[in-house]
C-alpha positions, 0 to 999 in steps of 0.5 A: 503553471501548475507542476503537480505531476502524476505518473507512474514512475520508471527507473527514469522517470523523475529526471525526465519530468523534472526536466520537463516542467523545467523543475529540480528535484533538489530544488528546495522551494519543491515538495517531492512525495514518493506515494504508493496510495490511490492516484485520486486520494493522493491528489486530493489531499496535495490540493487541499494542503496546497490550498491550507498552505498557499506558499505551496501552490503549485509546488508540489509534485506527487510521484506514483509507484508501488510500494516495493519500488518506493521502497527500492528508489530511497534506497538507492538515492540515499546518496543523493535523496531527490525526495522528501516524503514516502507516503504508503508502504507496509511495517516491513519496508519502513522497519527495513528502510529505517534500519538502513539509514534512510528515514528522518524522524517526523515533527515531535507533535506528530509522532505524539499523535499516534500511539506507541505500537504504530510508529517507530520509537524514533518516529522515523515512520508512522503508520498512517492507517490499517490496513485489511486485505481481503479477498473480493470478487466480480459480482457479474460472474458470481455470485455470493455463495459461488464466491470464496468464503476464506483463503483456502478456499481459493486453491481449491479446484474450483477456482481454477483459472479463476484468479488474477493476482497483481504482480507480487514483487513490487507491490507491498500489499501483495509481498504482505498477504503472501507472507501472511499466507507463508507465516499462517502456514509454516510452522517453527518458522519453516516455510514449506507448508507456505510454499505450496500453498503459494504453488497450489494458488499459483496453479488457480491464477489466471494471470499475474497484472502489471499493476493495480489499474491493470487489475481493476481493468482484467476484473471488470472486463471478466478475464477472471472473477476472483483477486485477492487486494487491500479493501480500501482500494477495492471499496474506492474502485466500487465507489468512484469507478463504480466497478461491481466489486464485492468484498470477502472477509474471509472467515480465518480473519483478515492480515491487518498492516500498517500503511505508512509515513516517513521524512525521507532523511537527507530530502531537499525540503525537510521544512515542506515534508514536516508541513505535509506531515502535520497536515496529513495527520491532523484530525481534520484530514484524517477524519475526512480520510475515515469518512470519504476514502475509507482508511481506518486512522491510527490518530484517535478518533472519537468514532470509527468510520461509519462503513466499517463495522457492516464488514464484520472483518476479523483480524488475522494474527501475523507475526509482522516483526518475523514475517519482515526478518524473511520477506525478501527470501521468501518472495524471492523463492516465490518468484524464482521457483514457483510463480507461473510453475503451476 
């Protein structure tokens, strides 16, 4: 019986399927992989490693929650890690997790794959890809020039009401545009000016959505016409769900992060996490990945995708390293002093 399962998860969730397909999570003849990437795209390279690795067949169990959650679940199942791989979270979680004790260093020849200045100096974490956050519209109720130019353009009054954001908290995606926004505003390192900025956003968003499938869906059904999310998602919804989505590159630039990988330290199969690890990051796949979900890889390559450069994106500069030493408190203040106050 084939045992892959794709939910997303709760608090309880791996305990019940686990039981439920009568599989252990510590069961080292398994590979658990925490993921907060694309459903599809995740489920397209397990088929393809289990088909490139047959003693894996049916082994593999594929977990799917945001970012921040699976950042918050190794966490709390350092005691007892029911996982082996974190596959899609943001710098600022891995640095965070990786400082905590809670990551193991990747295969040597995977880490070598990736240069220096996108993985961790122990390979504990590397970063799989960059990823850009952009600004990007329904263009059933817009159109181009009706549509925002840059990002303060959308806490101008005209988009009133016009915006639904996905719930901050627990999405890293979402954590890292808002402290982008806080950083590009603050100056010596105050918040204040990122603040309001945020409250003024706050009082142009619509709704905040539970996750990223409830977003697509509020867009599509035109609750509001404007969001702001990474652009491979955003370019996946356009292609595979054919939803009439239209990307922004905002003309102050784009945040660039880097969406990454990691062995979960302590984790039931650490020979299955490397075998995925060095699948993953191997050129093949990753040239796939490039051509056919639209990720910018950190491997080498010897061109870059081929729809990347019609999007004429600039990269906004973030200073990463100080916007991770002040997520948590700022998203906390976000949450507790501005969201729904607009």
């Amino acid at each position: 019986m084939r045992k892959i399962v794709l939910l997303v998860a709760s608090a309880f969730a791996l305990a019940g399927v686990t039981a439920g397909c009568g599989i252990s999570a510590s069961d080292e003849s398994n590979l658990t992989i925490y993921t907060a990437r694309d459903k599809g795209l995740a489920q397209n390279v397990v088929d393809a490693f289990e088909a490139a690795n047959p003693d894996y067949k049916g082994k593999v169990r594929l977990l799917t929650l945001g970012a921040q959650e699976a950042a918050e679940r190794v966490s709390a199942e350092k005691g007892r890690p029911q996982a082996d791989i974190w596959w899609g979270g943001t710098q600022q979680q891995f640095v965070q997790s990786a400082g905590a004790g809670l990551l193991a260093p990747v295969p040597e020849a995977v880490k070598t794959s990736i240069p220096e200045k996108y993985r961790d100096a122990q390979g504990r974490w590397v970063a799989e890809m960059l990823l850009n956050e952009v600004i990007f519209y329904n263009d059933k109720m817009l159109k181009p020039d009706q549509a925002p130019k840059d990002w303060d353009d959308l806490v101008k009054p005209a988009y009133k009401n016009k915006i639904i954001v996905r719930d901050v908290a627990a999405s890293g995606t979402m954590r890292s545009i808002y402290s982008a926004m806080i950083s590009r505003k603050g100056k010596d390192g105050d918040p204040a000016a990122g603040y309001d900025w945020l409250r003024k956003l706050d009082a142009n968003t619509k709704v905040y959505a539970a996750n990223p499938t409830d977003l697509y869906l509020r867009m599509q059904r035109q609750e509001a016409p404007v969001s702001v999310w990474n652009l491979q998602d955003v370019l996946l919804q356009r292609k595979n769900s054919k939803a009439p989505f239209a990307v922004v590159s905002p003309a102050s630039g784009v945040p660039q992060l880097l969406d990454g990988v990691a062995k979960i330290a302590k984790g039931p199969n650490s020979a299955g996490a490397d075998a995925f690890l060095t699948f993953l990051l191997g050129q093949e796949q990753q040239k796939k990945l490039a051509e056919e979900w639209f990720q910018i890889p950190t491997v080498k390559m010897d061109a870059p995708p081929s729809w990347l450069a019609p999007l004429k994106l600039t990269e906004m500069k973030v200073d990463w390293d100080a916007a991770a030493a002040k997520e948590n408190e700022w998203i906390t203040h976000w949450g507790s002093a501005i969201k729904n106050k607009g």
